[in-house]
C-alpha positions, 0 to 999 in steps of 0.5 A: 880492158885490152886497151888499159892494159897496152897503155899500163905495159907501154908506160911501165916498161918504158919508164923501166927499161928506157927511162931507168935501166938505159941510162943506168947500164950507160953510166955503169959501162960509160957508154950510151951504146953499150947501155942501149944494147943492155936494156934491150937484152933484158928487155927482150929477156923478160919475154922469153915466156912468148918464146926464142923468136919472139925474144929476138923481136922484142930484143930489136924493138927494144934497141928501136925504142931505145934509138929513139930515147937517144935521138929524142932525148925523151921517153914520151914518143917511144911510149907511144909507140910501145903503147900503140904497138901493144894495142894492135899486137892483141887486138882481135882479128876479124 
């Protein structure tokens, strides 16, 4: 179940925040970097729940993924990425 649920986090989000949002914010503000930076705040915004430090984790991630939509040109390695990240993220410790 832990697995379905990285692999749902990893795609939506990604499809969300780098396939849509990023993109979005750089056509409203006419610049890649701002659009990349914007996406990752709300990113890291929407986690607030996990708590100050964890947004600020999360905000830098998002900038990493959202790098990487840049350098690629795709949202497929990022997802991933997200969704391997996620899995190890939760997975329990022996």
């Amino acid at each position: 179940v832990w697995i379905l649920l990285s692999t749902s986090a990893g795609i939506c989000e990604e499809f969300v925040f780098r396939g849509y949002l990023q993109r979005q914010c750089a056509a409203l503000t006419r610049s890649a970097t701002a659009g990349l930076l914007l996406q990752a705040v709300a990113f890291g915004v929407m986690h607030g729940y996990q708590g100050w430090k964890k947004v600020v984790t999360i905000t830098v991630l998002g900038v990493l993924y959202g790098l990487m939509v840049q350098w690629r040109r795709t949202i497929l390695p990022g997802m991933a990425s997200h969704i391997i990240a996620d899995i190890i993220s939760g997975w329990p410790n022996p």
